[in-house]
C-alpha positions in Angstrom: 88.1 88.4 90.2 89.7 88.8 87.0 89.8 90.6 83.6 91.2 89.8 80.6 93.6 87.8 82.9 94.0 91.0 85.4 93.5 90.2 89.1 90.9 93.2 89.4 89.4 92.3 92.5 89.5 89.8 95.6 88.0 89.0 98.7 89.9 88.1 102.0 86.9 85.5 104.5 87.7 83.1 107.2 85.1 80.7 108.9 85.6 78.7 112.3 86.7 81.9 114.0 83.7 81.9 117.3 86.7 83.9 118.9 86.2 86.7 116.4 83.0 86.7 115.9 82.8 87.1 120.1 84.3 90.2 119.5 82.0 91.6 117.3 79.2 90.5 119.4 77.9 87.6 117.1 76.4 84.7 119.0 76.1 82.6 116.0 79.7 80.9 115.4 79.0 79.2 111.9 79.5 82.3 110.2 81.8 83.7 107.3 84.1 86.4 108.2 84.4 88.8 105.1 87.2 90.6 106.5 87.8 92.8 103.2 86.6 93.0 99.8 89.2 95.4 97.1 88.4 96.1 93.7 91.2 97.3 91.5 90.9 101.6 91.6 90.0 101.9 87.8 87.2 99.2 88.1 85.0 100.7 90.8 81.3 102.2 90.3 80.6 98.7 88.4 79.1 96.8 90.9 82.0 94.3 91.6 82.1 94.0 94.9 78.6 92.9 94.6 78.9 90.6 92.3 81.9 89.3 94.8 79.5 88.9 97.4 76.9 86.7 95.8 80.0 84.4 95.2 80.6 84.6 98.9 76.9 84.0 99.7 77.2 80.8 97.5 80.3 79.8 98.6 78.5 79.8 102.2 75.4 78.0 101.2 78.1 75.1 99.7 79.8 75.2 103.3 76.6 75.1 105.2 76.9 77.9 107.2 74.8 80.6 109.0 75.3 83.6 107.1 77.8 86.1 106.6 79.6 88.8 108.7 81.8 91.7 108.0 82.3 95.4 109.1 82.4 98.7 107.2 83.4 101.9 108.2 80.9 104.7 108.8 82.0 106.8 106.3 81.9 104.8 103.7 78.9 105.2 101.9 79.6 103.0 98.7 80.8 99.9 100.8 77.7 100.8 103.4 75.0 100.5 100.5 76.5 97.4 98.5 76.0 95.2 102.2 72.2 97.2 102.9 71.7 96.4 98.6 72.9 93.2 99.2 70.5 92.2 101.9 72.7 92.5 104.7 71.1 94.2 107.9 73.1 96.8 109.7 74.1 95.1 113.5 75.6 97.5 115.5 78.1 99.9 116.2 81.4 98.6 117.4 85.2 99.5 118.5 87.0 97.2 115.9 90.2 97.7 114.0 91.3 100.8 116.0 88.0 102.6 115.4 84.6 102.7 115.1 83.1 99.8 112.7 79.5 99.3 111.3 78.8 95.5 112.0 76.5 94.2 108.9 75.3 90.4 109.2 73.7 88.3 106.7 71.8 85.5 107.6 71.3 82.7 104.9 68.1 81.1 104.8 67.0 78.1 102.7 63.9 78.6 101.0 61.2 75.9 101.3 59.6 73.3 98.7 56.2 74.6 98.7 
């Protein structure tokens, strides 16, 4: 994500990872790995690393794939309600990245033609 041509903000995903996602007790494989989101210091409070995720979410739809996975730590409260005010439901609890990680999963689901 830029500004006025300043790398502000970026997001680090994988898919095709069913070894990973193993570990964080997903069973569905055709997920999207968010493994971090950073926004620039001086440019947090602004909702970026929402607006980051609904170009994840997109991205996702375009690759046909399940949803989207990533983990936050407990403590952080900011990163904890941007997934919850994103739509993502809290999983589980789990050992990851030398410590204890909040799992949050976000399934995509196609709306009907009705």
């Amino acid at each position: 994500m830029k500004h006025n041509d300043e790398l502000i903000g970026l997001a680090v995903v994988t898919c095709d990872i069913p070894e990973v996602l193993k570990e964080y007790n997903i069973k569905d494989s055709n997920m999207m790995l968010i493994d971090s989101i950073m926004i620039k210091q001086e440019y947090r409070g602004h909702h970026l690393q929402r607006q980051i995720l609904k170009l994840l979410e997109k991205r996702a739809r375009e690759l046909n794939l399940d949803g989207l996975v990533t983990t936050v730590h407990p403590d952080n409260i900011y990163s904890k309600n941007n997934f919850v005010n994103s739509g993502y439901d809290i999983g589980h609890l789990a050992l990851l990245h030398g410590g204890d990680r909040l799992v949050f999963v976000k399934k995509i689901v196609e709306k009907s033609n009705l």
